[in-house]
Structures are given as structure tokens and as C-alpha cells.
mmCIF file of the C-alpha atoms, coordinates in Angstrom:
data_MODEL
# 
_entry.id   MODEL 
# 
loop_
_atom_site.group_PDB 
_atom_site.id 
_atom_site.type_symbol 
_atom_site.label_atom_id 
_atom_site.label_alt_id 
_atom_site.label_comp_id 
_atom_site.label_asym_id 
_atom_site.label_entity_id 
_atom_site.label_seq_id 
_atom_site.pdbx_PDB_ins_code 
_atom_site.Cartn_x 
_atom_site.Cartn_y 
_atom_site.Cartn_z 
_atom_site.occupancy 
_atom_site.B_iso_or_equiv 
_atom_site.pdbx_formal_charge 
_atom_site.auth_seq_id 
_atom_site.auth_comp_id 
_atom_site.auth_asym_id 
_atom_site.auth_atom_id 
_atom_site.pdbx_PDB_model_num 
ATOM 1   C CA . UNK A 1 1   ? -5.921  14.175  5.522   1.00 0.00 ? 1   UNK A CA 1 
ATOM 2   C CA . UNK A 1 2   ? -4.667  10.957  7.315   1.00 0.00 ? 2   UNK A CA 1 
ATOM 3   C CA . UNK A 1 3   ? -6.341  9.342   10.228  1.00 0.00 ? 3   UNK A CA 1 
ATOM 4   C CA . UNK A 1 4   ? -4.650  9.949   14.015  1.00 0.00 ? 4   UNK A CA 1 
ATOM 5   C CA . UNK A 1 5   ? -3.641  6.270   13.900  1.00 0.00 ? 5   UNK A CA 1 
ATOM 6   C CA . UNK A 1 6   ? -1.895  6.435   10.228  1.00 0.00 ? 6   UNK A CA 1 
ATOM 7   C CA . UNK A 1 7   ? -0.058  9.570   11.635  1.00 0.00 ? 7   UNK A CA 1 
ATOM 8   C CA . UNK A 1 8   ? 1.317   8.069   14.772  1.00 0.00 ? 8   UNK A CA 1 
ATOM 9   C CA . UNK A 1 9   ? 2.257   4.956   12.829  1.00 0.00 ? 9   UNK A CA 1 
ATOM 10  C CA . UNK A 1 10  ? 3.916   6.538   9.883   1.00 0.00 ? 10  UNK A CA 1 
ATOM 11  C CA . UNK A 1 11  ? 6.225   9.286   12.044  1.00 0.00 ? 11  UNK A CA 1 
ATOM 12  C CA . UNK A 1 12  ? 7.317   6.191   13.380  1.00 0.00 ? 12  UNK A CA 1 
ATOM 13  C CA . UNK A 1 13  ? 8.555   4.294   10.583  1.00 0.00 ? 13  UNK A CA 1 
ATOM 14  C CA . UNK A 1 14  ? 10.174  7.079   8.589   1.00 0.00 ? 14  UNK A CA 1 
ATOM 15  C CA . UNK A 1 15  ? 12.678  10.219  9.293   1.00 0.00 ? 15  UNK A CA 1 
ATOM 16  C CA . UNK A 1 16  ? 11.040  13.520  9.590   1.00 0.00 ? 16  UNK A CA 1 
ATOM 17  C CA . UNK A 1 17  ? 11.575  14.431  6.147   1.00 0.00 ? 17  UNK A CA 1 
ATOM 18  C CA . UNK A 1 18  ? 10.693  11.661  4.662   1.00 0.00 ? 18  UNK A CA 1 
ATOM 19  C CA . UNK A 1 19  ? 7.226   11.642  6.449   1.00 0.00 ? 19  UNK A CA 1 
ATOM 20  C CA . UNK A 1 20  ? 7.198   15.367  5.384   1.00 0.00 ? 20  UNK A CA 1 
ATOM 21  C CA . UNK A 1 21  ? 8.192   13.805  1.815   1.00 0.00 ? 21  UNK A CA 1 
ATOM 22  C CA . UNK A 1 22  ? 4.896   11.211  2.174   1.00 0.00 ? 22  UNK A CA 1 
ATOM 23  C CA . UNK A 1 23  ? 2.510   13.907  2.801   1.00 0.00 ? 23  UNK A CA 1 
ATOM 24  C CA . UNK A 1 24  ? 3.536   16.310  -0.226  1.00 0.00 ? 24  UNK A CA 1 
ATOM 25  C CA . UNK A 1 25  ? 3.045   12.760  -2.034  1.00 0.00 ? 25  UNK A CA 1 
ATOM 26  C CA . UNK A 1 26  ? -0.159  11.863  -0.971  1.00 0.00 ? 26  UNK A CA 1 
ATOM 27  C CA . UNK A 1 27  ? -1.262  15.429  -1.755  1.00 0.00 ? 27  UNK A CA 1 
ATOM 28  C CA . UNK A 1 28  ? -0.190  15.874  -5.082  1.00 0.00 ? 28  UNK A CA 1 
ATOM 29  C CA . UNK A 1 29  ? -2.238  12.279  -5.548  1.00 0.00 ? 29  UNK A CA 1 
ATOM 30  C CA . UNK A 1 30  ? -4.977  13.888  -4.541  1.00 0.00 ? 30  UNK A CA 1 
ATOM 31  C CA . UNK A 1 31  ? -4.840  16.925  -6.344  1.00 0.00 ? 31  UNK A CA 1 
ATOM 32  C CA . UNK A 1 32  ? -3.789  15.464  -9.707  1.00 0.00 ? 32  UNK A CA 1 
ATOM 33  C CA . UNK A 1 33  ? -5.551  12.171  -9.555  1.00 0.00 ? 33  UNK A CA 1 
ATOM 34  C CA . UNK A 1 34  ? -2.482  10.316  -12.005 1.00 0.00 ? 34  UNK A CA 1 
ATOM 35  C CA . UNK A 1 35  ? -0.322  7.707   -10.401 1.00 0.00 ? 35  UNK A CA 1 
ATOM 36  C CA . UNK A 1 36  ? 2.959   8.696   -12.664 1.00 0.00 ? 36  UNK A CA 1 
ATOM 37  C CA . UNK A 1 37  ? 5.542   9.363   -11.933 1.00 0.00 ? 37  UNK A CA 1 
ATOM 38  C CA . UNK A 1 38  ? 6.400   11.706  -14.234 1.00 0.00 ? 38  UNK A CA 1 
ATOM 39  C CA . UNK A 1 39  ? 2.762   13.255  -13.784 1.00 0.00 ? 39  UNK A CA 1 
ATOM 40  C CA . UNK A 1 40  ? 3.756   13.203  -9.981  1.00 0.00 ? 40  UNK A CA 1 
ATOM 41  C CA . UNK A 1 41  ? 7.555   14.686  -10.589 1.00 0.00 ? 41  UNK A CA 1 
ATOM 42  C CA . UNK A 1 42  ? 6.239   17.181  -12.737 1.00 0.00 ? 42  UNK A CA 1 
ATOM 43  C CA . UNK A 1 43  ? 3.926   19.008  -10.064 1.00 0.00 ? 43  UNK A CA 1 
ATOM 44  C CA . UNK A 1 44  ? 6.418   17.940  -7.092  1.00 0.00 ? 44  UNK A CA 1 
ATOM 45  C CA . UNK A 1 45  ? 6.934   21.594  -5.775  1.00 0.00 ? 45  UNK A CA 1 
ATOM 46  C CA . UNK A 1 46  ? 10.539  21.577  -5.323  1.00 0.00 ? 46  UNK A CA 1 
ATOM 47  C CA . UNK A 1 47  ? 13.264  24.300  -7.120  1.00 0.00 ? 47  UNK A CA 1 
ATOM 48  C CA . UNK A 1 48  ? 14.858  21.161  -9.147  1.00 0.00 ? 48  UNK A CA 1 
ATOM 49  C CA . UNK A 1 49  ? 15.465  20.179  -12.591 1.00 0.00 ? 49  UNK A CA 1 
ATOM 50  C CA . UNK A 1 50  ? 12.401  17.615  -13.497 1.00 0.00 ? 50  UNK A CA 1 
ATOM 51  C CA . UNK A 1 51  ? 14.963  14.689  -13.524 1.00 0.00 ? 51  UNK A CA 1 
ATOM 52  C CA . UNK A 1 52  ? 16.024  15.103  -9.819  1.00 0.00 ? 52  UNK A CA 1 
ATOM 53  C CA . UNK A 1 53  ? 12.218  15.533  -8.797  1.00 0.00 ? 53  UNK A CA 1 
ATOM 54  C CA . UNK A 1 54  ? 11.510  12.499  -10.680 1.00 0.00 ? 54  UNK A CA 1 
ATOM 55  C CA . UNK A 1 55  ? 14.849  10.732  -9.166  1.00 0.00 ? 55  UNK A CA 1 
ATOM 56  C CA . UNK A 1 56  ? 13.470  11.757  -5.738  1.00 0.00 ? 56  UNK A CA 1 
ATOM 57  C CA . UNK A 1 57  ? 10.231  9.937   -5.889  1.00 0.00 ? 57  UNK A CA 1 
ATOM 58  C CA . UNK A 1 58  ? 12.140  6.653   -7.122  1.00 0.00 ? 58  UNK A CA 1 
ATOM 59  C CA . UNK A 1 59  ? 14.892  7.089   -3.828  1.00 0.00 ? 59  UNK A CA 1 
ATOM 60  C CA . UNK A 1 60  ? 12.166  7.977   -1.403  1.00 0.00 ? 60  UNK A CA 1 
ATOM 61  C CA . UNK A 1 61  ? 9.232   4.863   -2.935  1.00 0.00 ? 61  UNK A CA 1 
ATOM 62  C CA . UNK A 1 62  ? 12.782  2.287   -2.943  1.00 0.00 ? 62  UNK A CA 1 
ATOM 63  C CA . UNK A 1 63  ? 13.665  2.576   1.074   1.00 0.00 ? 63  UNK A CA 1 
ATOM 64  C CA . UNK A 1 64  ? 13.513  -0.292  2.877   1.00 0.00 ? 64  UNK A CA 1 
ATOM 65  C CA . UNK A 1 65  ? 11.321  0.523   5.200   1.00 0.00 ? 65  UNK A CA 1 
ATOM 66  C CA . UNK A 1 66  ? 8.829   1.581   2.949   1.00 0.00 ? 66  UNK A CA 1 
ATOM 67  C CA . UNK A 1 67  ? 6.996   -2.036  2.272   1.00 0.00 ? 67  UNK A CA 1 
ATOM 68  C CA . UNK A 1 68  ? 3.404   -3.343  3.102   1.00 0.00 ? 68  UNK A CA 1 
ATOM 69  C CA . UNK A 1 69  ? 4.384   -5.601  6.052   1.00 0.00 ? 69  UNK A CA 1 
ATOM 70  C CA . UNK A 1 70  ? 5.975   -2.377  7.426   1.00 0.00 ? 70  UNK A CA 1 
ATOM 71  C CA . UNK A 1 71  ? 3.745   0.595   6.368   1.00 0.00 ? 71  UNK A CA 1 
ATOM 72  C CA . UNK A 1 72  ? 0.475   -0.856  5.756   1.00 0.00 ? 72  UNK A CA 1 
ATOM 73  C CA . UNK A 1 73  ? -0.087  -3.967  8.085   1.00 0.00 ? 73  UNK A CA 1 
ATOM 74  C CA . UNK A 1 74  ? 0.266   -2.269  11.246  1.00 0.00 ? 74  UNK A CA 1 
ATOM 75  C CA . UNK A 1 75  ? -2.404  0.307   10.157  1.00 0.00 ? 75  UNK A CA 1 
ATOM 76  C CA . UNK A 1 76  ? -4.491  -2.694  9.210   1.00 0.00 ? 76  UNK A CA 1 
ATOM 77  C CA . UNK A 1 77  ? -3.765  -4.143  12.191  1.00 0.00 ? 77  UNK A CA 1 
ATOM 78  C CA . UNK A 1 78  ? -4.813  -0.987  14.152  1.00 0.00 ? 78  UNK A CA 1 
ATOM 79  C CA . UNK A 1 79  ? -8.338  -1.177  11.656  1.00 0.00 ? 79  UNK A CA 1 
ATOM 80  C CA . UNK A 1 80  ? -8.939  -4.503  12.695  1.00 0.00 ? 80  UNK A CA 1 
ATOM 81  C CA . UNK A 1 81  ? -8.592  -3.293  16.650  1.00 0.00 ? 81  UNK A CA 1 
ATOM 82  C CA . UNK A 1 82  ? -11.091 -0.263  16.003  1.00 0.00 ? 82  UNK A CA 1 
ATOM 83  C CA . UNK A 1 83  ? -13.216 -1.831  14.249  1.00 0.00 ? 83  UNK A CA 1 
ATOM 84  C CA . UNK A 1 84  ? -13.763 -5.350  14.244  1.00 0.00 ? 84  UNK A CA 1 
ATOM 85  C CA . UNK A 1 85  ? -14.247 -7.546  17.716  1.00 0.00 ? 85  UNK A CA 1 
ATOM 86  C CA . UNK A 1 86  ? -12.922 -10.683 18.523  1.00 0.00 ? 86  UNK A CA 1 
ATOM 87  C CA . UNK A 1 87  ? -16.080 -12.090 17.925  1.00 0.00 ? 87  UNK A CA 1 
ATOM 88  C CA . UNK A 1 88  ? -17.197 -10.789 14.242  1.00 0.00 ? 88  UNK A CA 1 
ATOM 89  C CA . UNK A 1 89  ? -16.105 -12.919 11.423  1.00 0.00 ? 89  UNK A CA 1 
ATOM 90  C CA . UNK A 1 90  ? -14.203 -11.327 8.788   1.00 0.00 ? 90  UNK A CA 1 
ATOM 91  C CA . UNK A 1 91  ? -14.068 -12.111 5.439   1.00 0.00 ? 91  UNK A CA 1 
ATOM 92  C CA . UNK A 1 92  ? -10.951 -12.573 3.403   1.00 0.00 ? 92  UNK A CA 1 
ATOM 93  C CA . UNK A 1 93  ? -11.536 -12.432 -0.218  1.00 0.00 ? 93  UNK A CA 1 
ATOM 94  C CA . UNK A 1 94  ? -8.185  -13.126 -2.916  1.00 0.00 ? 94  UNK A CA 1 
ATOM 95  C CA . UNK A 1 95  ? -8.679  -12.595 -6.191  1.00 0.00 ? 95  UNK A CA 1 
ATOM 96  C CA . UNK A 1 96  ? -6.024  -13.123 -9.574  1.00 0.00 ? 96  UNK A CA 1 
ATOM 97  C CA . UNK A 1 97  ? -6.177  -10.356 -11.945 1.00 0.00 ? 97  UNK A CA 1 
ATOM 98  C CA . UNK A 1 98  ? -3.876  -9.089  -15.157 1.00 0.00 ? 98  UNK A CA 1 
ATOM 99  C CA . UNK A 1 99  ? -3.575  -5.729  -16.379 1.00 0.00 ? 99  UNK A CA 1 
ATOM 100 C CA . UNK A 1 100 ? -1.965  -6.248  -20.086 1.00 0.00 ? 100 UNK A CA 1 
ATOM 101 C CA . UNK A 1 101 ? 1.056   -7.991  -18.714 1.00 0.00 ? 101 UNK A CA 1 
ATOM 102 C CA . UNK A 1 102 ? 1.085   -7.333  -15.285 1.00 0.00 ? 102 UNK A CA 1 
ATOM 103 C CA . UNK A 1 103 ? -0.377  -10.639 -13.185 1.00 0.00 ? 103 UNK A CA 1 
ATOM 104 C CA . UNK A 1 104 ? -1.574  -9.396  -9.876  1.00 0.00 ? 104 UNK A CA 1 
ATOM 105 C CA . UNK A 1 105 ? -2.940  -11.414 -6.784  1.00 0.00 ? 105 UNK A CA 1 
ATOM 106 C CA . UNK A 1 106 ? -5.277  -9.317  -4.385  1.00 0.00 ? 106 UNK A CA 1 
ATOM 107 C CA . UNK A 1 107 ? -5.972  -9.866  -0.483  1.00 0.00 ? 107 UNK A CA 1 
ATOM 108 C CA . UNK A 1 108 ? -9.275  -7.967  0.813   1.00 0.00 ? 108 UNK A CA 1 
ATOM 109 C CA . UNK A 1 109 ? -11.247 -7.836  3.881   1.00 0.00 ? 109 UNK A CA 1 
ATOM 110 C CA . UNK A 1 110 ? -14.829 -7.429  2.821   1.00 0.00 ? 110 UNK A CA 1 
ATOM 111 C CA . UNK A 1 111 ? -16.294 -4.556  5.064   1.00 0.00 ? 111 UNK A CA 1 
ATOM 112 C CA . UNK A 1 112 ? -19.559 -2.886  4.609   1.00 0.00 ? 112 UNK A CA 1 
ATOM 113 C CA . UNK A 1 113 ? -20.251 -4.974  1.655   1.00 0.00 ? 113 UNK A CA 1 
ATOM 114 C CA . UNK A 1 114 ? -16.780 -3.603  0.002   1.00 0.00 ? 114 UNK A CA 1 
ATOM 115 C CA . UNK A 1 115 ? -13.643 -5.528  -0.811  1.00 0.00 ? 115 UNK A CA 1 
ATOM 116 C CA . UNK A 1 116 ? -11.082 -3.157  1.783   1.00 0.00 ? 116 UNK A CA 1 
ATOM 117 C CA . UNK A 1 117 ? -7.569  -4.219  0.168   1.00 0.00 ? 117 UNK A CA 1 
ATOM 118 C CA . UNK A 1 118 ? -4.514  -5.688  2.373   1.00 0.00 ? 118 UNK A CA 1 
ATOM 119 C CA . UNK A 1 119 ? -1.798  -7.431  0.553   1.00 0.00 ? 119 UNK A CA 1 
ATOM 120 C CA . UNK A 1 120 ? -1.070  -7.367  -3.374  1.00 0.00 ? 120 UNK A CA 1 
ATOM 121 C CA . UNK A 1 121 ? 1.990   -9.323  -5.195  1.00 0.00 ? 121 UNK A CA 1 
ATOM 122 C CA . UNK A 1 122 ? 3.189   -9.781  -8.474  1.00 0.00 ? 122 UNK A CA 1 
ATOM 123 C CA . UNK A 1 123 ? 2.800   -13.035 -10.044 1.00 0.00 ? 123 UNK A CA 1 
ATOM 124 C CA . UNK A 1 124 ? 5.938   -13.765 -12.003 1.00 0.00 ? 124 UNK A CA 1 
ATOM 125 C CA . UNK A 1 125 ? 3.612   -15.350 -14.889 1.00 0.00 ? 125 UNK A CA 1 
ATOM 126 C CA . UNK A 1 126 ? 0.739   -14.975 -16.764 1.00 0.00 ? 126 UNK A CA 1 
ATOM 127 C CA . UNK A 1 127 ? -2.407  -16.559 -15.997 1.00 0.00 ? 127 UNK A CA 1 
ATOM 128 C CA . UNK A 1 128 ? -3.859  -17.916 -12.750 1.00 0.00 ? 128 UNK A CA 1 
ATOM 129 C CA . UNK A 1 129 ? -2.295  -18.524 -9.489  1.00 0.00 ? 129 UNK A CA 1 
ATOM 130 C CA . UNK A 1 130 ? -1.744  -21.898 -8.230  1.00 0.00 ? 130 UNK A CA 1 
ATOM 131 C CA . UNK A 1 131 ? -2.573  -23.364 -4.565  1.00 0.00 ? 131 UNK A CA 1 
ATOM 132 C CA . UNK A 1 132 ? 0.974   -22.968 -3.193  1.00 0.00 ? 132 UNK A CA 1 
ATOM 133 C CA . UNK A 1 133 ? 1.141   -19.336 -4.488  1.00 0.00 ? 133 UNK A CA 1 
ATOM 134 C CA . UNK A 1 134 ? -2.089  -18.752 -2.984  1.00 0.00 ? 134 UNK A CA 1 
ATOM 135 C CA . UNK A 1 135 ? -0.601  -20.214 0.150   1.00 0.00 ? 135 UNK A CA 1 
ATOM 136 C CA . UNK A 1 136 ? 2.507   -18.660 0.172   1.00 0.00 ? 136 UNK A CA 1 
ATOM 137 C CA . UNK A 1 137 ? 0.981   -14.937 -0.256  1.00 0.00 ? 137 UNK A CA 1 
ATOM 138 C CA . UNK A 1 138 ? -1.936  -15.898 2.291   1.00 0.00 ? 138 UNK A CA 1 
ATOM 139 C CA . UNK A 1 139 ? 0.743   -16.725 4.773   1.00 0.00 ? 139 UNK A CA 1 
ATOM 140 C CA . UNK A 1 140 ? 2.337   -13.715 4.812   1.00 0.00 ? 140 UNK A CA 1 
ATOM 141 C CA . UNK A 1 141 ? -1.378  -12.066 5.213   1.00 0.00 ? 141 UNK A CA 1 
ATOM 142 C CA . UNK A 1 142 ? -3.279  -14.384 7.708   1.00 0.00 ? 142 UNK A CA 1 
ATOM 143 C CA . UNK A 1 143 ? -0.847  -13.218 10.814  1.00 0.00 ? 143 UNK A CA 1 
ATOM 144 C CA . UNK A 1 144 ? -2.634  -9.867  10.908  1.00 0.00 ? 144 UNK A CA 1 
ATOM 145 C CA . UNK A 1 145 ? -5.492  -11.261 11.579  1.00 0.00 ? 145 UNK A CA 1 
ATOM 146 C CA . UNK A 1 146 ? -4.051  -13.212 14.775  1.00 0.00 ? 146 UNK A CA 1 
# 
């Protein structure tokens, strides 16, 4: 279900049971194709009342050590080793985008002719991004690809 390299990476950042945790997550996802979390609590196969199950999901997505520079830039990181040289040019695409209310700026690598995502954030506004919030989120970004 997960790469080798996602495996390795994610025993490492987390307690047994929460990795244990990750991977009933990341199936139900799969099998129920709804990012809800009351969809998600709801099949969570655990002998709880619906309210703990859902309660759960909110403890275990809040930890501290579950954030993108933690989690997901080292397996980037690990991508970019694989399969990318020091030679080839990558591609970083941004892009500004607002579902209803919800303002969100998008980092990609374009790979294969697809936009392969890498850092999102949550514009505290509505409408377009300015240069030094471009800035700002590409700094945090641009070290990954040393």
C-alpha cells in the first residue's frame, strides 16, 4: 500500500500505534473514497461510541509531529533522490486557488507532464496571493530542493 521509503520514514516519525493508527486511515480512504470525518469515524473499525471514533481522528490528525515539513518533505526529499539527478531541471509550479471560502496556495513539481503536489497553506484572505506571501511559502519549500 505505501512505498518501502514512506514506510521506513513514517515508523520513524510516529509511535507504533499511531503508525498502526495511519494505516487503518489511509485504508478506510481508500475504501470509502470521502475525506470526512464523520464519513471516516463512521467506518473506523473500533468497539467505540461514534463520538470517540470521531474524537480519535481529530487527537491523532492534531499531533505535532504530524505536519508537512515533518511527514511529507522528507518523503519528497527521498522522491527527489530516486528520481531526479542533480543535473535534470525541475519544475516548480504555485498556483492560488479558492474553494467557496477557503483561499489555498499550491506548490508542485511538474513530473511526467503532471503537477506532483509539495506544500499547500491557507491564505488568511480571499483573493490572490501577494509577492511576499508567495515568498514566504516558497521559502519554506525551496530547501527541499537543496
Amino acid at each position: 500500500m505505501l512505498p518501502e521509503f514512506y514506510q521506513k520514514h513514517l515508523k520513524n516519525q510516529m509511535s507504533l500505534a499511531d503508525y498502526i493508527f495511519l494505516k487503518i486511515l489511509l485504508h478506510l480512504l481508500q475504501s470509502i473514497k470521502k475525506v470526512s470525518l464523520e464519513k471516516l469515524a463512521n467506518a473506523l473499525p473500533l468497539p467505540i461510541k461514534f463520538e470517540s471514533r470521531r474524537k480519535r481522528i481529530q487527537r491523532f490528525l492534531s499531533l505535532p509531529n504530524i505536519t508537512i515539513e515533518k511527514v511529507w518533505f522528507p518523503i519528497i526529499e527521498e522522491i527527489l533522490k530516486i528520481y531526479f539527478t542533480r543535473e535534470k531541471i525541475i519544475y516548480v509550479a504555485i498556483d492560488r486557488t479558492n474553494w467557496c471560502r477557503i483561499n489555498l496556495f499550491m506548490v508542485s513539481i511538474i513530473w511526467d507532464k503532471r503537477a506532483f503536489p509539495v506544500y499547500f497553506s491557507l491564505l488568511p484572505k480571499l483573493g490572490s496571493s501577494n509577492l511576499k506571501e508567495q515568498q514566504r511559502i516558497l521559502s519554506k519549500v525551496m530547501p527541499v530542493f537543496k
